[in-house]
N, CA and C atoms of all chains as a GROMACS GRO file, in nm:
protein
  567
    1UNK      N    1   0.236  -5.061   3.000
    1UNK     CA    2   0.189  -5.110   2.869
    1UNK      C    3   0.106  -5.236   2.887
    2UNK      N    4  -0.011  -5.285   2.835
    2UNK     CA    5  -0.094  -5.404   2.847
    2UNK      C    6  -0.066  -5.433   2.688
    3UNK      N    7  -0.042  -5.584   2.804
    3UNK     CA    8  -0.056  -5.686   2.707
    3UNK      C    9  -0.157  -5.746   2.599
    4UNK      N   10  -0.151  -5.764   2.484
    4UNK     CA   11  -0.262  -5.820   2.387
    4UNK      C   12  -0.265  -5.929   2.422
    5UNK      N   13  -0.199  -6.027   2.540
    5UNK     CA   14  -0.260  -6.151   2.559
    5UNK      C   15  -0.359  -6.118   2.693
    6UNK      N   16  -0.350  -6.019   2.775
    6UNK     CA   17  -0.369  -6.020   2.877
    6UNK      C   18  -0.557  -5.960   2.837
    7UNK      N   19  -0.562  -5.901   2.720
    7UNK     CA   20  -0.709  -5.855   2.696
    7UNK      C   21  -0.755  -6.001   2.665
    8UNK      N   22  -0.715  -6.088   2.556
    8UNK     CA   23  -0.754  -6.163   2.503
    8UNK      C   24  -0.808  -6.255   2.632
    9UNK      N   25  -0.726  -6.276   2.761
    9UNK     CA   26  -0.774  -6.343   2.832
    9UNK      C   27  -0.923  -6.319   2.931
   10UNK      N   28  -0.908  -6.171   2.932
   10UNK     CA   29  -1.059  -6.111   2.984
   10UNK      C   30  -1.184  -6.139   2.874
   11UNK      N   31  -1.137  -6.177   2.735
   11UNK     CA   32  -1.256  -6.187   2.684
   11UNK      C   33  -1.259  -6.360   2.697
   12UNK      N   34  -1.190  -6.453   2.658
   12UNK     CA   35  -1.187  -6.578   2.696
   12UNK      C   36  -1.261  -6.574   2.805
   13UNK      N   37  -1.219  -6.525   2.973
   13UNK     CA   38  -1.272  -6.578   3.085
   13UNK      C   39  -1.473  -6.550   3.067
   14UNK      N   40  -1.490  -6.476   2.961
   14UNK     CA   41  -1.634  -6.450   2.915
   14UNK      C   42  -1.700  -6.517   2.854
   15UNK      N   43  -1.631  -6.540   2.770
   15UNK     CA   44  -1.741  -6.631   2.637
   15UNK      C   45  -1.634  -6.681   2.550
   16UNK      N   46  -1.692  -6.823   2.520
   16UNK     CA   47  -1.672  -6.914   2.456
   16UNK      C   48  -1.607  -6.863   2.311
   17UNK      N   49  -1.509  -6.879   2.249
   17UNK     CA   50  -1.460  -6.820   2.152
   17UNK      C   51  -1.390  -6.978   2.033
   18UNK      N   52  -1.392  -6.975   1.928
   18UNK     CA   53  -1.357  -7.056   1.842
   18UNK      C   54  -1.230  -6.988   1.796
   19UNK      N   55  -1.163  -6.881   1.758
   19UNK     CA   56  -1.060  -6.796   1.723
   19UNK      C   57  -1.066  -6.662   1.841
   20UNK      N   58  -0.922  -6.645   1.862
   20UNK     CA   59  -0.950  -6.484   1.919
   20UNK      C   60  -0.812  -6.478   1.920
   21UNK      N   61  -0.776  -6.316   1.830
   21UNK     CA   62  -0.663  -6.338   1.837
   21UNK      C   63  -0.663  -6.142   1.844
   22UNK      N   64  -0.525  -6.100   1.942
   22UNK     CA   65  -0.550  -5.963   1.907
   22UNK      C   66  -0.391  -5.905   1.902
   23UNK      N   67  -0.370  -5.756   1.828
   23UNK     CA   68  -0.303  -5.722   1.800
   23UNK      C   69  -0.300  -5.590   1.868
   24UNK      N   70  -0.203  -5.572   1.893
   24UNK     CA   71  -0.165  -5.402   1.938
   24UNK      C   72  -0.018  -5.348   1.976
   25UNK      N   73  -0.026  -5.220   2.061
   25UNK     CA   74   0.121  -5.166   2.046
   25UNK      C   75   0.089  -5.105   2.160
   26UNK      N   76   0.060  -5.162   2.270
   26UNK     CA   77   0.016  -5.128   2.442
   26UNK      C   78  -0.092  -4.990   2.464
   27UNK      N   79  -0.107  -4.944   2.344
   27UNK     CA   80  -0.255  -4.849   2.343
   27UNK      C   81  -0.311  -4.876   2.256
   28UNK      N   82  -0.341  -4.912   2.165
   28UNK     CA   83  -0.467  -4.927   2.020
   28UNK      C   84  -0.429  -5.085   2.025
   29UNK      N   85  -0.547  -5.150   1.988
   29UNK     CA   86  -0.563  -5.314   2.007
   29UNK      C   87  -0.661  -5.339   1.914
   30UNK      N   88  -0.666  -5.434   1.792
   30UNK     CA   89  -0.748  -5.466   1.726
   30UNK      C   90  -0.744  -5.622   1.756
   31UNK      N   91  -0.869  -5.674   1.766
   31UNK     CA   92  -0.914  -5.792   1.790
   31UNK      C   93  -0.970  -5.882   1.671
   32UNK      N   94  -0.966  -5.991   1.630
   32UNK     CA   95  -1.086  -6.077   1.590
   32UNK      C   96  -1.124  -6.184   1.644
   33UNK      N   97  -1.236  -6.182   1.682
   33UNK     CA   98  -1.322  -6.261   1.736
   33UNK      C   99  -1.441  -6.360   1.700
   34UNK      N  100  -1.388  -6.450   1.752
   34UNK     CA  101  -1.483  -6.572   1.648
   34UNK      C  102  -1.577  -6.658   1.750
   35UNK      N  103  -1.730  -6.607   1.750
   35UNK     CA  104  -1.773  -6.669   1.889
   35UNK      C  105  -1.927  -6.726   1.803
   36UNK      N  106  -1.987  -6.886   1.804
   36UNK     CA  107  -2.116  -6.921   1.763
   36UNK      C  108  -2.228  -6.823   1.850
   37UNK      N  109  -2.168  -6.824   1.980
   37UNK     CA  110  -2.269  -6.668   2.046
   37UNK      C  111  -2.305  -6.564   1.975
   38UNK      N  112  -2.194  -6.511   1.858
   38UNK     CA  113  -2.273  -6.357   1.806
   38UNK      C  114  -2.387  -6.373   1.660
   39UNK      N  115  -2.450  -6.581   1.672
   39UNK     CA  116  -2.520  -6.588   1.548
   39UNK      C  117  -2.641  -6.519   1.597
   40UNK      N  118  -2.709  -6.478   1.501
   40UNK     CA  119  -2.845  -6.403   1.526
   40UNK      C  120  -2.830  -6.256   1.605
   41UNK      N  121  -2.695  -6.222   1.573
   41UNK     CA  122  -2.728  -6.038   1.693
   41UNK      C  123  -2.637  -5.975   1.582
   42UNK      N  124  -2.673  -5.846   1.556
   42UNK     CA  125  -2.617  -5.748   1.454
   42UNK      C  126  -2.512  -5.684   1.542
   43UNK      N  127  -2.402  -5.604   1.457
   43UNK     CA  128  -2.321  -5.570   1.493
   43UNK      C  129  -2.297  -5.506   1.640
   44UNK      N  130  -2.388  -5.376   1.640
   44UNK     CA  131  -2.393  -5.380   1.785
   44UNK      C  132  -2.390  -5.428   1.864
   45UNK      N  133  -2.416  -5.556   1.897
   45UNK     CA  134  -2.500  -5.617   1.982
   45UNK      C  135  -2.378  -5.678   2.007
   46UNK      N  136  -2.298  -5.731   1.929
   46UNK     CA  137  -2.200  -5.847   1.915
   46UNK      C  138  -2.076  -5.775   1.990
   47UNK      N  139  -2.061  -5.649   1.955
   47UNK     CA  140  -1.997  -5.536   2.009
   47UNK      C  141  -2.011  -5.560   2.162
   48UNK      N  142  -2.132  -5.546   2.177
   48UNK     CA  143  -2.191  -5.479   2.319
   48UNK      C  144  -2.156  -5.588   2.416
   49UNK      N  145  -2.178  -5.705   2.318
   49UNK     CA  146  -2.162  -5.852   2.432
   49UNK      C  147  -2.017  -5.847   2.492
   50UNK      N  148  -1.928  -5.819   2.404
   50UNK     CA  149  -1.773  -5.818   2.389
   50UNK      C  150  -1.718  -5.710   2.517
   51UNK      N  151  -1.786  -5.593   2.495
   51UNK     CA  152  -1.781  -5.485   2.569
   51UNK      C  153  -1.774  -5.480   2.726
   52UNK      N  154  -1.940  -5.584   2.689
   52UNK     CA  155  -1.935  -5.624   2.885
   52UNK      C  156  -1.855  -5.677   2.940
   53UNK      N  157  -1.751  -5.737   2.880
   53UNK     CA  158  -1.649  -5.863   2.941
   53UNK      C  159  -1.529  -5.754   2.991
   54UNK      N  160  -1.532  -5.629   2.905
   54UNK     CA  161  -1.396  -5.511   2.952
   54UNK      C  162  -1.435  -5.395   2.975
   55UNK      N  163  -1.581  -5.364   2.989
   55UNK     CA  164  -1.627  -5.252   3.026
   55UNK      C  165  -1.550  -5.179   3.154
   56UNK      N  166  -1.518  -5.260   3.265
   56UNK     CA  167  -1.396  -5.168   3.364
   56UNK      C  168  -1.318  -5.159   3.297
   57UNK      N  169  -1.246  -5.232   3.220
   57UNK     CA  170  -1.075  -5.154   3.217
   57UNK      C  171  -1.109  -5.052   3.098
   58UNK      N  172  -1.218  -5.046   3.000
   58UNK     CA  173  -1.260  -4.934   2.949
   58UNK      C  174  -1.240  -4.827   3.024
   59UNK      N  175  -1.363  -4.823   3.142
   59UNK     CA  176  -1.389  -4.741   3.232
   59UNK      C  177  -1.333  -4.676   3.317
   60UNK      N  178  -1.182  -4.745   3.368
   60UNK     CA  179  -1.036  -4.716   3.422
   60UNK      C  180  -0.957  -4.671   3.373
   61UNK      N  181  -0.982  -4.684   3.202
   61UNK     CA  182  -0.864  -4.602   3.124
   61UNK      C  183  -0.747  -4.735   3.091
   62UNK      N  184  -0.764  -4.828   3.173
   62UNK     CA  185  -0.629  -4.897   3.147
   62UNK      C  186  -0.611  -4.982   2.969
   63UNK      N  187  -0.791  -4.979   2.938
   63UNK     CA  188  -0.757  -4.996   2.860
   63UNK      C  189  -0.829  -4.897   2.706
   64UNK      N  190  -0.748  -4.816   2.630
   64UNK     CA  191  -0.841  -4.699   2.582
   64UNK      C  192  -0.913  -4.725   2.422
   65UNK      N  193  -0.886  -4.855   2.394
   65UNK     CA  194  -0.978  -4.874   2.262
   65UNK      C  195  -0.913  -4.950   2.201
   66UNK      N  196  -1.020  -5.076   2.166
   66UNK     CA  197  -1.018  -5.194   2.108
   66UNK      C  198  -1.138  -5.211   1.986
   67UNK      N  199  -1.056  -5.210   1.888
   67UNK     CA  200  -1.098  -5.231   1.760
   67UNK      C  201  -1.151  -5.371   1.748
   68UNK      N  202  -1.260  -5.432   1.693
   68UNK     CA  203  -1.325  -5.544   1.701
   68UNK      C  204  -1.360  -5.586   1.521
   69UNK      N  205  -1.346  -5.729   1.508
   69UNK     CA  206  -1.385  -5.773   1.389
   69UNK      C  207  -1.488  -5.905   1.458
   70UNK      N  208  -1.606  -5.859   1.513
   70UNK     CA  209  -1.691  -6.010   1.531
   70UNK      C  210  -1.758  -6.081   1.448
   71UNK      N  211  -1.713  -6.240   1.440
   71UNK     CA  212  -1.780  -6.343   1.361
   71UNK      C  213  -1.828  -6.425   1.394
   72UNK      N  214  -1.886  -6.500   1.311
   72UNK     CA  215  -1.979  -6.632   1.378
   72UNK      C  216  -1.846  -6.703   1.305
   73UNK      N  217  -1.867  -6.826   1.336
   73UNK     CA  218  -1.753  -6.959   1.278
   73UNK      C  219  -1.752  -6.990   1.148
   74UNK      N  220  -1.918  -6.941   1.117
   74UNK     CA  221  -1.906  -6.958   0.979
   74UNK      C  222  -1.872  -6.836   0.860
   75UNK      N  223  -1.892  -6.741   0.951
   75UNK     CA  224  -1.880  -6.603   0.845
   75UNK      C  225  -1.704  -6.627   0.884
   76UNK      N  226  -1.590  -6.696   0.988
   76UNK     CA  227  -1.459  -6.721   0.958
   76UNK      C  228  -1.490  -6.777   0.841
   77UNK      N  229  -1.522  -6.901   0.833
   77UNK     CA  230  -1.490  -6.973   0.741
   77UNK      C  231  -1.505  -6.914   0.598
   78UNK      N  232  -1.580  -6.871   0.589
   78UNK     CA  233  -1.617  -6.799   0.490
   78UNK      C  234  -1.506  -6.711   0.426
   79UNK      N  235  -1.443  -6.636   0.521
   79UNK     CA  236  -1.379  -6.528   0.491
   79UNK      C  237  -1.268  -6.588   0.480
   80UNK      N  238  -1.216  -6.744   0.561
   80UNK     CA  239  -1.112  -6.796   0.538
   80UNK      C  240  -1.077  -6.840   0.383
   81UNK      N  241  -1.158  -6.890   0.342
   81UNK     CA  242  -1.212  -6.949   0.154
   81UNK      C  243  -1.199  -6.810   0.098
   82UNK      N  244  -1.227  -6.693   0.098
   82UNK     CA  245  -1.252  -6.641  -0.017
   82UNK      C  246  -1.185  -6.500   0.019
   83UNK      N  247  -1.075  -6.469   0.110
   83UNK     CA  248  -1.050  -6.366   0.179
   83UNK      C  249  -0.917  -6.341   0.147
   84UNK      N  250  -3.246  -3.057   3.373
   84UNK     CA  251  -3.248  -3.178   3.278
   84UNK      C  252  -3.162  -3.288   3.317
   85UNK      N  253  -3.199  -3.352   3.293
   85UNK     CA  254  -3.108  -3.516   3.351
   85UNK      C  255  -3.035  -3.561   3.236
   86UNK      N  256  -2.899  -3.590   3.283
   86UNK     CA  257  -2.787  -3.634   3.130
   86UNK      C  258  -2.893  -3.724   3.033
   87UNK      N  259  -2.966  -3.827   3.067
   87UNK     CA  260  -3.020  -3.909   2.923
   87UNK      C  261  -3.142  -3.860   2.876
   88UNK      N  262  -3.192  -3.734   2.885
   88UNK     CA  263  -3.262  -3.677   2.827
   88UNK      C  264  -3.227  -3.565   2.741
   89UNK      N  265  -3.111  -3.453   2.770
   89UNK     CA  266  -3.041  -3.407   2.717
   89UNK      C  267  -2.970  -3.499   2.608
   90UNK      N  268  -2.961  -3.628   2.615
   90UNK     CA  269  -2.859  -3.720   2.501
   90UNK      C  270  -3.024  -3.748   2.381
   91UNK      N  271  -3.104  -3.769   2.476
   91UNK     CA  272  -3.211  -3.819   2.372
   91UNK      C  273  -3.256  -3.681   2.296
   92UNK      N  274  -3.254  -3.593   2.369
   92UNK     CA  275  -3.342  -3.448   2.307
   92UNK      C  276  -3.242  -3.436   2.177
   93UNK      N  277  -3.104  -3.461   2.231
   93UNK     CA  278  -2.984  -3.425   2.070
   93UNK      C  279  -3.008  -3.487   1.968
   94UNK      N  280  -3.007  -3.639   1.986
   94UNK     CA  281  -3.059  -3.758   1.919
   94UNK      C  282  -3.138  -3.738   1.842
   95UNK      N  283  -3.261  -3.660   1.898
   95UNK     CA  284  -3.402  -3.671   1.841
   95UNK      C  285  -3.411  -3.588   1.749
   96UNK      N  286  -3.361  -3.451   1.774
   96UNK     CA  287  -3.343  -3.345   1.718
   96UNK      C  288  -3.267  -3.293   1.610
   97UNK      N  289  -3.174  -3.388   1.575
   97UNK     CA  290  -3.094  -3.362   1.450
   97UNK      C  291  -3.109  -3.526   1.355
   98UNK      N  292  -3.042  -3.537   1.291
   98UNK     CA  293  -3.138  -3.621   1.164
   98UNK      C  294  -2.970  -3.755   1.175
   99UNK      N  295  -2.844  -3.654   1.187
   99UNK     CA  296  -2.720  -3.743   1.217
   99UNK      C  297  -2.649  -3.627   1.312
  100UNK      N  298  -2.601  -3.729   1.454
  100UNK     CA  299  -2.505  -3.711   1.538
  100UNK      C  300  -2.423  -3.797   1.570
  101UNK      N  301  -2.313  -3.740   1.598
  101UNK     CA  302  -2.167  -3.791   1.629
  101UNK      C  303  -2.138  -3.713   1.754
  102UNK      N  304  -2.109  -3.785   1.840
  102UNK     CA  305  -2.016  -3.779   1.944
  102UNK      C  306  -1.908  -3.866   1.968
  103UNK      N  307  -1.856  -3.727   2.010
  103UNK     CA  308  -1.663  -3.770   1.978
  103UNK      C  309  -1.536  -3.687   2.043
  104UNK      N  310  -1.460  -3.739   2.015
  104UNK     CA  311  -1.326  -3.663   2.086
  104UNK      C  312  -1.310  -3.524   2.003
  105UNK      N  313  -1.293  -3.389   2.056
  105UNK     CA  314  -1.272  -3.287   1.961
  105UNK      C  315  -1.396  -3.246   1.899
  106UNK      N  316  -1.351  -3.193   1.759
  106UNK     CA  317  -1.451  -3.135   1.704
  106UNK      C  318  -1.428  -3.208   1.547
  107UNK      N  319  -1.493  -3.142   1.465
  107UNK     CA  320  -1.505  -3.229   1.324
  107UNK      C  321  -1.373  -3.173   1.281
  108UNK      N  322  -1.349  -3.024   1.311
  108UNK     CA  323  -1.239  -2.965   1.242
  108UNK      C  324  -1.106  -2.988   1.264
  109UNK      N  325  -1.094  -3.068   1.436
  109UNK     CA  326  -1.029  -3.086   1.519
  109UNK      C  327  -1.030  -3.195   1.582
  110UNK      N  328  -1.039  -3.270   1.549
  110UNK     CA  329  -1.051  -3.403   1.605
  110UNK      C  330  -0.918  -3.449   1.713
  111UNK      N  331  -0.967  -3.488   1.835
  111UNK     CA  332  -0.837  -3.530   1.930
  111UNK      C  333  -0.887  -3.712   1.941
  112UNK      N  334  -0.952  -3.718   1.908
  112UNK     CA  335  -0.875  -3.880   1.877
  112UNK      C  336  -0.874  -4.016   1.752
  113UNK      N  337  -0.793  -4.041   1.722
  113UNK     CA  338  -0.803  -4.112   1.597
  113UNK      C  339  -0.917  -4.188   1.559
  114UNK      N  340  -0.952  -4.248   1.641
  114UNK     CA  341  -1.128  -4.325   1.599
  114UNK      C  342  -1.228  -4.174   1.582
  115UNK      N  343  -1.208  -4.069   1.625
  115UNK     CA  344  -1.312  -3.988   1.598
  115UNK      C  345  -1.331  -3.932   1.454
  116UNK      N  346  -1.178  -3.924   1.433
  116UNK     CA  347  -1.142  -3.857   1.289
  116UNK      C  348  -1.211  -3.942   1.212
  117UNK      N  349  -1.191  -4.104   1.235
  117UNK     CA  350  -1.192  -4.185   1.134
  117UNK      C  351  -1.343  -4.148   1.137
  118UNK      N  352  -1.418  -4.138   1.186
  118UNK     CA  353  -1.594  -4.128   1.222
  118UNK      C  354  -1.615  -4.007   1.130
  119UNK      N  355  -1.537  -3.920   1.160
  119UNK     CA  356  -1.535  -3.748   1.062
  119UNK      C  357  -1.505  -3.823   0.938
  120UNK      N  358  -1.449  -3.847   0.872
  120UNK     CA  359  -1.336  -3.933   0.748
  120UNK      C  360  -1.492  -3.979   0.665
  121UNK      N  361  -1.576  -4.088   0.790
  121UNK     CA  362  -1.652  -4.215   0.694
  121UNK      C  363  -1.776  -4.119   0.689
  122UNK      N  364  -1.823  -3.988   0.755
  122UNK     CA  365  -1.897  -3.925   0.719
  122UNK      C  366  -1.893  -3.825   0.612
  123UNK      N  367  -1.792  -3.762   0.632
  123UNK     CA  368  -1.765  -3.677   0.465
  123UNK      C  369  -1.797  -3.730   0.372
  124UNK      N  370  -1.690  -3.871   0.385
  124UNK     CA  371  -1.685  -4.014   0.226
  124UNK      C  372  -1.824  -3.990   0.175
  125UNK      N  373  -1.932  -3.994   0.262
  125UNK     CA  374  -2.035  -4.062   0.242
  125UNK      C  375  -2.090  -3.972   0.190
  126UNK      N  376  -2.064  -3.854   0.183
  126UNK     CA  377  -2.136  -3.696   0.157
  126UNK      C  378  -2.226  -3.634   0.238
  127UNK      N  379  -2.199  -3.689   0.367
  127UNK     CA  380  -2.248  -3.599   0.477
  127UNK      C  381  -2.141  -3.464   0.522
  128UNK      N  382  -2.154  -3.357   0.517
  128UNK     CA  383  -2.081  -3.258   0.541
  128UNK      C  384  -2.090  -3.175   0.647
  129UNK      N  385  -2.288  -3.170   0.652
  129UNK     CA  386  -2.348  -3.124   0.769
  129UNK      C  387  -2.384  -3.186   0.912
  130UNK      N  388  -2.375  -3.222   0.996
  130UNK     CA  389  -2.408  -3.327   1.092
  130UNK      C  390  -2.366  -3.243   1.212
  131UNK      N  391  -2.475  -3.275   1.312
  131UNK     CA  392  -2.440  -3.255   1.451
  131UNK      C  393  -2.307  -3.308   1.510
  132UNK      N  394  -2.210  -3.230   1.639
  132UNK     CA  395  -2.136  -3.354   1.684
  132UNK      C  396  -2.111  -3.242   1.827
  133UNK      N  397  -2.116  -3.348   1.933
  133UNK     CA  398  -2.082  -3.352   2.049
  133UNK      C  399  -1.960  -3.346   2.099
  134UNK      N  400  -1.890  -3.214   2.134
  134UNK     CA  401  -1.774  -3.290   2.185
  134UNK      C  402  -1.719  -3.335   2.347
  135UNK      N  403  -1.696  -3.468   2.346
  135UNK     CA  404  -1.742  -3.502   2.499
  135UNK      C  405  -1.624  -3.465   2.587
  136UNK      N  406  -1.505  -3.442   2.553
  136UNK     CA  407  -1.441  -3.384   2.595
  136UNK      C  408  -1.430  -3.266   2.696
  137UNK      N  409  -1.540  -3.146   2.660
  137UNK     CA  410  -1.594  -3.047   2.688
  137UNK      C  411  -1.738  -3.083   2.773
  138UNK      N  412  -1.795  -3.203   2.800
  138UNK     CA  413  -1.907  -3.192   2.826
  138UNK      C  414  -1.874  -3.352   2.912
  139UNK      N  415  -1.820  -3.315   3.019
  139UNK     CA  416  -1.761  -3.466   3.099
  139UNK      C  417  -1.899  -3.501   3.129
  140UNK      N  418  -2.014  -3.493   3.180
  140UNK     CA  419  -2.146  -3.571   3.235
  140UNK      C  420  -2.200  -3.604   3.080
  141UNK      N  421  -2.185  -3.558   2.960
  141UNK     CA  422  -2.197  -3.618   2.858
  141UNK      C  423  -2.152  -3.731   2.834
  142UNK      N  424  -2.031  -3.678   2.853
  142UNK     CA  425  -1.910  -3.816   2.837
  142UNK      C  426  -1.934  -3.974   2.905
  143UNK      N  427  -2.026  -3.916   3.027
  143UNK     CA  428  -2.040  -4.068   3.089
  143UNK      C  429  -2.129  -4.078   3.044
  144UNK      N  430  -2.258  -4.038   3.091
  144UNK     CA  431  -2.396  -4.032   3.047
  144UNK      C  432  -2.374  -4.139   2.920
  145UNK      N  433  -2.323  -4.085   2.806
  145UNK     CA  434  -2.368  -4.150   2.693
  145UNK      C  435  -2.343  -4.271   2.661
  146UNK      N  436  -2.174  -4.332   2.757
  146UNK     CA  437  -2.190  -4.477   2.750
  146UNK      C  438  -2.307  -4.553   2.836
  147UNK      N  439  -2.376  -4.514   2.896
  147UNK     CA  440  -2.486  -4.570   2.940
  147UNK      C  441  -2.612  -4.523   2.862
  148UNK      N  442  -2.602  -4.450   2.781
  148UNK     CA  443  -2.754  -4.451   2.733
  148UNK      C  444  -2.734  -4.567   2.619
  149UNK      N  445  -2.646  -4.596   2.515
  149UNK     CA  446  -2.624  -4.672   2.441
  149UNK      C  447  -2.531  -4.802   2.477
  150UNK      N  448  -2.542  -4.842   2.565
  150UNK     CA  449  -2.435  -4.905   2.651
  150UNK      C  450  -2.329  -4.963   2.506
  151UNK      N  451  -2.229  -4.832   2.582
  151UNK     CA  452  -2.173  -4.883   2.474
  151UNK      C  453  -2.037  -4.799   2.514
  152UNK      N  454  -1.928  -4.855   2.556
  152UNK     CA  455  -1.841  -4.739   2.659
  152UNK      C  456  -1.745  -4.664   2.621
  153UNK      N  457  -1.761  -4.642   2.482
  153UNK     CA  458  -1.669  -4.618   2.387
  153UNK      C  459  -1.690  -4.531   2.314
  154UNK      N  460  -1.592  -4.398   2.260
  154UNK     CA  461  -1.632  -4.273   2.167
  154UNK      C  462  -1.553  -4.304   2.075
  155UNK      N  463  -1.596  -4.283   1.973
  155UNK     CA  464  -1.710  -4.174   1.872
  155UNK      C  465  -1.852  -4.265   1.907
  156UNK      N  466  -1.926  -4.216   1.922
  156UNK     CA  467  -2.076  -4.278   1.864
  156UNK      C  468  -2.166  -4.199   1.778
  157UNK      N  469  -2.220  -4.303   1.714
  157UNK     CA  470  -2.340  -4.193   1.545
  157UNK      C  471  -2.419  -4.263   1.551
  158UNK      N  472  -2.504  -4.174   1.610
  158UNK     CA  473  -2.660  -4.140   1.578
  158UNK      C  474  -2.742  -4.103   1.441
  159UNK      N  475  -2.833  -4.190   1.401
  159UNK     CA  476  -2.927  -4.144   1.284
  159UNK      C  477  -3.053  -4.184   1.313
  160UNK      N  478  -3.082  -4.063   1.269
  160UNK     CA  479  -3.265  -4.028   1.324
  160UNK      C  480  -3.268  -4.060   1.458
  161UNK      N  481  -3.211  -4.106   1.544
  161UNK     CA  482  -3.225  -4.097   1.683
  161UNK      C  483  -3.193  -4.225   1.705
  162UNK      N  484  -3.158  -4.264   1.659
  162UNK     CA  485  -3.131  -4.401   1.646
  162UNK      C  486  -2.981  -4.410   1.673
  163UNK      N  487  -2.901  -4.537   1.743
  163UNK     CA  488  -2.728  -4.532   1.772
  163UNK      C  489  -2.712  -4.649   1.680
  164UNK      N  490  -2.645  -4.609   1.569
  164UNK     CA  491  -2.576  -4.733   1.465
  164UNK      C  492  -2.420  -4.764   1.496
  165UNK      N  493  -2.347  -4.744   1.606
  165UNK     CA  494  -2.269  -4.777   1.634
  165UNK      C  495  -2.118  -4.666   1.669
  166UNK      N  496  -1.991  -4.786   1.662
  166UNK     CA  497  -1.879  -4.670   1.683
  166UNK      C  498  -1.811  -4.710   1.546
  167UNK      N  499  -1.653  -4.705   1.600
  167UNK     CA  500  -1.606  -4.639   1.441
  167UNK      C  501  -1.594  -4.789   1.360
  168UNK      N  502  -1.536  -4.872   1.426
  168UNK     CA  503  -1.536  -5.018   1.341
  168UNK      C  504  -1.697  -5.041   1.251
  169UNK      N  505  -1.795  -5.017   1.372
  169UNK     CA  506  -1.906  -5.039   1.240
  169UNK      C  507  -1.906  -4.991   1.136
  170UNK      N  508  -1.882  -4.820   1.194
  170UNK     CA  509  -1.921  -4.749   1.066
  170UNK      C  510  -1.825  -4.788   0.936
  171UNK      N  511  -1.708  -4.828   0.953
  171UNK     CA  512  -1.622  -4.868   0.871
  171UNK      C  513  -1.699  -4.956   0.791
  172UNK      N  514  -1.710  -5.099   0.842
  172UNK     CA  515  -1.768  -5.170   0.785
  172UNK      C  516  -1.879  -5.147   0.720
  173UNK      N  517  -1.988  -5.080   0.758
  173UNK     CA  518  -2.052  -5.009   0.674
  173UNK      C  519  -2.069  -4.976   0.632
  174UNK      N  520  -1.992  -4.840   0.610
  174UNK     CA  521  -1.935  -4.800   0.472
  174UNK      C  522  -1.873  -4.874   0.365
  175UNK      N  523  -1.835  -4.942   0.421
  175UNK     CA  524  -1.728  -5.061   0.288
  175UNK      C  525  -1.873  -5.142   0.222
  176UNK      N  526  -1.962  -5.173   0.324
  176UNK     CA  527  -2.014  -5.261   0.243
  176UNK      C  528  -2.164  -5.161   0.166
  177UNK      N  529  -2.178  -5.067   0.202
  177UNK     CA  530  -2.298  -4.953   0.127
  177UNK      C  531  -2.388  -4.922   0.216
  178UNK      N  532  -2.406  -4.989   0.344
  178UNK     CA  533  -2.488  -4.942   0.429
  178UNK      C  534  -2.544  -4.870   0.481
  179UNK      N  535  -2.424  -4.752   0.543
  179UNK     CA  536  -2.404  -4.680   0.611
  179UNK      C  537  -2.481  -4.552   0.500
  180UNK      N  538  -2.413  -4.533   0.385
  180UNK     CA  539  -2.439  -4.451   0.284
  180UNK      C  540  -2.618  -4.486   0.257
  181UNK      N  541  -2.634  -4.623   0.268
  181UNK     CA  542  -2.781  -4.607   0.215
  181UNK      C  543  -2.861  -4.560   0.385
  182UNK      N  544  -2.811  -4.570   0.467
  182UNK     CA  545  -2.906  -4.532   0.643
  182UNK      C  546  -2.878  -4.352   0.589
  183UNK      N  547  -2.750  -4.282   0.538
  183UNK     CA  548  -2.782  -4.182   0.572
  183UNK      C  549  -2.853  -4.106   0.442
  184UNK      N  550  -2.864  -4.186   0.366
  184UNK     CA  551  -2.940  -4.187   0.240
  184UNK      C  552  -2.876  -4.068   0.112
  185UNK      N  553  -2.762  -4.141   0.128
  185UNK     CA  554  -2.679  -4.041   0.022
  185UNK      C  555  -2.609  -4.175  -0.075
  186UNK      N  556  -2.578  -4.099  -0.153
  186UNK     CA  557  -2.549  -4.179  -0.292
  186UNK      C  558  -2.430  -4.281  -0.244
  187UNK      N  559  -2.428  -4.410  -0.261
  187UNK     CA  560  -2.255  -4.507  -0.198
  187UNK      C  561  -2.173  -4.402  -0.318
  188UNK      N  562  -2.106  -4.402  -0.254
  188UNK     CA  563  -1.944  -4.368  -0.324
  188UNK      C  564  -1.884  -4.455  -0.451
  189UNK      N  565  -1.838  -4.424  -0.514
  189UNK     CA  566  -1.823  -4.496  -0.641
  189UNK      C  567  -1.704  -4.593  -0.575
   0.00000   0.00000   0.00000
């Protein structure tokens, strides 16, 4: 079973994160992610950045799908106020 | 034919594709369904779909044509708008419904 801290730390050792917090039940993992990196890139992209940081353990199976909520700090904040 | 030309010829060739676990009728994995689910919602009924399951050099192939390493993926007009979290979100917010150009859902 993998740990939801142990993903969280493969995306940390990547990129700079303001929030990251993830949830799961050692196969399905939903994430949110709060990085000033994903200002100016559309969803995909923000995806894709995220992706590269776990693309092996994708690719190994160890890890089989991670649900993603990416934000900039301010679309948190945002959602923190009115959410 | 070489796997990313076979992915582009599908792409190109149908107007919306999905590739995914299973089939639309049959879906074997829960993000795929959900992909089947946000396309019906939307009043898409008809749509291409891949199942990669059945088509393992698909299966890799396609996280590298869209680098993107993860199934379901949907295609419109040839174009890759993402996997199932987008489409979610997209749908929630009218997007998705206005790319595949069907009425948002009430």
């Amino acid at each position: 079973m993998l740990d939801p801290k142990q993903i969280e730390k493969w995306i940390a050792a990547g990129m700079a994160c303001e929030h990251l917090s993830i949830e799961g039940d050692g196969q399905h993992f939903a994430a949110v992610i709060v990085s000033a990196e994903f200002a100016g890139l559309n969803r995909v992209k923000r995806q894709q950045r995220v992706y590269a940081l776990i693309r092996d353990k994708l690719d190994s199976g160890e890890l089989h799908a991670l649900s993603m909520q990416t934000l900039t700090p301010e679309e948190w904040q945002d959602r923190q106020a009115h959410g | 034919m070489d796997v990313k030309q076979r992915i582009h010829d599908t792409v190109t060739s149908h107007p919306v594709v999905l590739y995914m676990k299973g089939t639309p009728q049959f879906p074997q994995c829960g993000f795929s369904q959900t992909a089947v689910q946000i396309l019906k919602a939307c009043g898409v009924h008809q749509f291409a779909s891949v199942n990669v399951l059945t088509e393992p050099e698909i299966r890799a192939g396609i996280k590298d044509y869209a680098n993107w390493p993860t199934i379901p993926q949907l295609y419109i007009n040839g174009e890759f708008v993402g996997g199932c979290d987008i489409m979610k979100e997209m749908y929630q917010s009218g997007e998705l419904q206005k790319q595949l150009g069907t009425p948002a859902a009430a």
